[in-house]
C-alpha positions in Angstrom: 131.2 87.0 100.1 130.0 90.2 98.4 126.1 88.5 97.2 125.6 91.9 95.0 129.1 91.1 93.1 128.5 87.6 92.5 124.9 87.8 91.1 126.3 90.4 88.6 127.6 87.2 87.2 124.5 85.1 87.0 122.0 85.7 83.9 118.6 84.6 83.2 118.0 81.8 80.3 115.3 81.9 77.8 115.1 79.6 75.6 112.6 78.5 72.6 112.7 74.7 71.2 110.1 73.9 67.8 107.4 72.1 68.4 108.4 69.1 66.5 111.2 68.9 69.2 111.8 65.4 70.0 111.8 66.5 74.0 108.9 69.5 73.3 106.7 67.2 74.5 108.9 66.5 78.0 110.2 69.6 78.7 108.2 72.2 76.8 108.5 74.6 74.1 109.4 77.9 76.4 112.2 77.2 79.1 113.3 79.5 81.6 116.3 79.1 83.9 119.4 80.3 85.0 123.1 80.7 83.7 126.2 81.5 85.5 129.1 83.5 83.2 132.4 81.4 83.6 134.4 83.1 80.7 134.9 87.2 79.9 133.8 86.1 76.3 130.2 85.6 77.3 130.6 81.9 78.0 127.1 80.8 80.2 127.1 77.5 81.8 123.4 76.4 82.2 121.8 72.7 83.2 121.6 71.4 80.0 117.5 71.1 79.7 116.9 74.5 79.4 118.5 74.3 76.2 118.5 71.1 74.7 117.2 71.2 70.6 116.7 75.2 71.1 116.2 77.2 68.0 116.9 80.6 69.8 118.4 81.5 73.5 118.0 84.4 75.1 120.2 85.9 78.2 119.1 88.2 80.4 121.5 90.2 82.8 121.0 91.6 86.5 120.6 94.7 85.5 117.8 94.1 82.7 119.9 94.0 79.3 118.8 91.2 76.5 121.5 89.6 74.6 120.7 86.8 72.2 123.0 83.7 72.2 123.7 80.1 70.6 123.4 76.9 72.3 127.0 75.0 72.0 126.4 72.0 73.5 124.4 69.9 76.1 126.5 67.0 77.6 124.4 63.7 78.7 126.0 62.4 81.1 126.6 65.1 83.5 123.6 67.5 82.6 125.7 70.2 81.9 124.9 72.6 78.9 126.9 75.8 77.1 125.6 79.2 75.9 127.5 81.3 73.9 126.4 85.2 73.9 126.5 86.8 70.8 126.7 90.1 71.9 128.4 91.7 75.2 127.2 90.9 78.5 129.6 92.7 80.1 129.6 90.7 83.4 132.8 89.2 85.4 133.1 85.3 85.0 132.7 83.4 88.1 135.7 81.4 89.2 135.2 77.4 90.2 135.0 76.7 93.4 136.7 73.2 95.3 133.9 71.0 95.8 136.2 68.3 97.0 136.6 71.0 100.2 132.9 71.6 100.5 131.4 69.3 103.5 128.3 68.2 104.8 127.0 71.4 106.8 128.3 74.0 104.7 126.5 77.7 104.0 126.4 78.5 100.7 124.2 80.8 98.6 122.0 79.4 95.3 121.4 82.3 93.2 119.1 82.5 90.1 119.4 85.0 86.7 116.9 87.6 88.3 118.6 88.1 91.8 116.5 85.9 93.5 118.9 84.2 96.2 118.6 81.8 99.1 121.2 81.1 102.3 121.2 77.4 102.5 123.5 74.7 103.7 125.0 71.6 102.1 123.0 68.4 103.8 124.4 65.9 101.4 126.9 64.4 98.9 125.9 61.5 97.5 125.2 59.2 94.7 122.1 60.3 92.7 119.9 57.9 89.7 117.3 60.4 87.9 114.4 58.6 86.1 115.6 59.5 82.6 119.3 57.5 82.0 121.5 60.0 84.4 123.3 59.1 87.1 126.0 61.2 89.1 128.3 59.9 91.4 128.5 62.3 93.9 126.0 64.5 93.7 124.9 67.9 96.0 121.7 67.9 97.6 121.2 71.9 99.3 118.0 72.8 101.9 116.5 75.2 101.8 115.1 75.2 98.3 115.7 77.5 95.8 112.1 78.0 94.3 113.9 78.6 90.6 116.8 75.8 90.4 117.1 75.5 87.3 120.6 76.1 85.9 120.7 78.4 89.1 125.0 78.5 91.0 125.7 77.3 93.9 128.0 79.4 95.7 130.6 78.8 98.7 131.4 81.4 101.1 134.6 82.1 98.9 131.9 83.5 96.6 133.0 80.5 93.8 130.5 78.6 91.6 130.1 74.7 93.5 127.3 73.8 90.8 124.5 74.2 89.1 120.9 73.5 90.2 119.3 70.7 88.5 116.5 69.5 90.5 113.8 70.2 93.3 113.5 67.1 95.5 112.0 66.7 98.9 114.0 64.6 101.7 112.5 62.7 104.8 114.0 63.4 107.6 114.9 61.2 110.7 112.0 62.3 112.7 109.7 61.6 108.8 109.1 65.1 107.9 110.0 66.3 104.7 111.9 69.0 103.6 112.4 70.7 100.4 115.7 70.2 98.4 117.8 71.4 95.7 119.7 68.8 94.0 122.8 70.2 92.2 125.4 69.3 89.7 128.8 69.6 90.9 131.5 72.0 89.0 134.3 69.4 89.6 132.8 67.5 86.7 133.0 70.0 83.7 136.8 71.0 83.4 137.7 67.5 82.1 135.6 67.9 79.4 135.3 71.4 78.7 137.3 71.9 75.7 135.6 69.0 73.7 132.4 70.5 74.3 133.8 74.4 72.9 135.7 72.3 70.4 133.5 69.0 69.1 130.1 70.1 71.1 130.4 66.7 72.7 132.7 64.9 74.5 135.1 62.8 72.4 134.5 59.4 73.9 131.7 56.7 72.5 128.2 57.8 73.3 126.2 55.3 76.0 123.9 53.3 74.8 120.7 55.0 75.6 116.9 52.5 75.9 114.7 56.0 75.9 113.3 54.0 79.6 112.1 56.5 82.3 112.3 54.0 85.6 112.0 54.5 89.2 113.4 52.4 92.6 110.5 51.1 94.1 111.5 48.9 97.2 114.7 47.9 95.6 112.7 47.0 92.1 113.5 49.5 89.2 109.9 49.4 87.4 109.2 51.0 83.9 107.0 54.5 84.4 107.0 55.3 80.9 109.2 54.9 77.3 110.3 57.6 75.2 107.8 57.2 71.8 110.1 56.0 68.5 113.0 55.2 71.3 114.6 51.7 71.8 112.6 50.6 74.5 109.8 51.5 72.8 110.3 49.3 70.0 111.2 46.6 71.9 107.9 46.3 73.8 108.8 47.5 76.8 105.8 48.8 78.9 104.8 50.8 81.9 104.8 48.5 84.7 107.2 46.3 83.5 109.6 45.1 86.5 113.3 45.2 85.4 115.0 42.1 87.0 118.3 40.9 85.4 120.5 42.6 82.7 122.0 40.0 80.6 123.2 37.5 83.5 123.8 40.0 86.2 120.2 41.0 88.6 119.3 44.3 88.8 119.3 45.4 92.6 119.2 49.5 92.1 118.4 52.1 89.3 121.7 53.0 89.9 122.6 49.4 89.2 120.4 49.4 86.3 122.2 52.0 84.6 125.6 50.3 85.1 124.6 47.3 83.5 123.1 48.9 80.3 126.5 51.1 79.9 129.1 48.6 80.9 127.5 46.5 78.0 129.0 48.4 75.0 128.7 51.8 73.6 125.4 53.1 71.6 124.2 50.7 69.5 124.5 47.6 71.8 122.2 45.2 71.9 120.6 44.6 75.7 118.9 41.8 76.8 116.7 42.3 80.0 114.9 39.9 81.8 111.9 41.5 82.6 108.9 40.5 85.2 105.3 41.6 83.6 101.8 40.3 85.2 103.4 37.9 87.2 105.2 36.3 84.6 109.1 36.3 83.1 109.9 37.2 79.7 112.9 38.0 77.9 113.1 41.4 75.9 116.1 42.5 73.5 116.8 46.4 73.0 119.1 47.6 70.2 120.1 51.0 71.9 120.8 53.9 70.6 122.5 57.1 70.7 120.3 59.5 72.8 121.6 62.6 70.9 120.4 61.4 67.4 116.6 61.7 68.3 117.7 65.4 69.2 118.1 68.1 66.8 121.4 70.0 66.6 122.2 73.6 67.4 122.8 75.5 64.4 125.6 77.2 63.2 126.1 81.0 63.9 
């Protein structure tokens, strides 16, 4: 692989959200990440945070030239999200990569927008539950970290995109140190929905139903950390510390679990009833979920 030729094709991602943002308050007001050029018409592939409910994005090449672009869409489920450039970026597109081929062991290269890159190696593909409704069935966890993951490509010795860099974990090894980790959305997932996202912005399916719930596993309990303000959850009483047991009849054993329950249930607007352990005592709750994309604002038309 030719690392100079490749990061040609990765672009740095500014984005700026309003205030009044329904995730400002989450994610911030001024994101910066990574994009990765997978069309010659300027099309950026980004993790989808950096530009959810942005007023104005910003791209950034290798070699220092600013284009201005549009967010087209943000996709929930797999934390994907589009860019359009308005202008020329005149970079090659990056060709997908097999990630089905890609094992356990692997080198590969994580790049970021500003040339930054580190030589890592695949150390797992596995299921991953993130605090906020997401859940990936195979995800790709990458060591050593790259210290800007954030919508950053993961590369294969072929010199082919493999993902997109999501998250910075740590991992505990077997001997219980830790070591830092990239946690990265595989390119597998995106061409089966790519053209409803250039054509609809979405993908043309029922939305989940969403209980604006941030949870975490904690010894095989999935307890409450927080709840989106104004979300479903919210208004159902549902309240840090709460201990998630049992989703209609079926008991919750995993976040992962958790999140199975509340989508096999029906599509947005569901009602869910969760048995819930608070204080030491049972109660009942009933959440009318929603449709996570209609606390967001839209991107606007170019």
């Amino acid at each position: 692989m030719i690392i100079d030729r490749t990061l040609r094709s990765i672009v740095a991602v500014h984005a700026s959200i309003p205030e009044d943002a329904f995730t400002a308050g989450a994610l911030g007001t001024r994101r910066e990440g990574s994009g990765v050029v997978i069309r010659d018409n300027g099309l950026v592939l980004t993790i989808g945070y950096l530009i959810t409910e942005a007023d104005e994005v910003w791209l950034t090449t290798n070699d220092g030239r600013v284009v201005p672009a549009h967010a087209l869409a943000y996709d929930q489920e797999t934390g994907f999200g589009l860019v359009q450039a308005l202008g020329s970026l005149g970079v090659p597109a990056l060709d997908f990569g097999d990630v089905a081929k890609a094992e356990i062991g692997d080198p590969v290269v994580i790049a970021d927008g500003i040339g930054q890159f580190v030589r890592a190696n695949i150390v797992a593909k596995q299921e991953f539950a993130g605090y906020w409704e997401y859940l990936l069935e195979e995800a790709i966890f990458v060591a050593p970290a790259h210290p800007s993951w954030g919508g950053a490509a993961l590369i294969g010795t072929d010199g082919k995109l493999l993902g997109i860099g999501s998250l910075h974990l740590q991992m505990a090894s077997q001997n219980e140190e830790t070591a830092d980790i990239n946690m990265v959305v595989p390119i597998n997932l995106l061409p089966p929905i790519l053209d409803d996202l250039l054509n609809r912005g979405q993908v043309n399916k029922p939305p989940r139903p969403w209980l604006g719930a941030f949870s975490a596993e904690s010894n095989g309990e999935v307890v409450v950390m927080s709840v989106a303000e104004g979300g479903p959850a919210a208004q159902a009483g549902l309240r840090r510390g709460d201990v998630i047991s049992e989703i209609r009849d079926g008991e919750v054993d995993s976040l992962a679990d958790f999140y199975r329950k509340v989508w096999e249930s029906g599509p947005a607007g569901a009602e869910i009833p969760m048995r819930i352990l608070r204080d030491g005592r049972e109660a009942w709750l009933r959440v009318k979920s929603a449709d996570r994309n209609s606390f967001l604002r839209k991107p606007q038309l170019q």
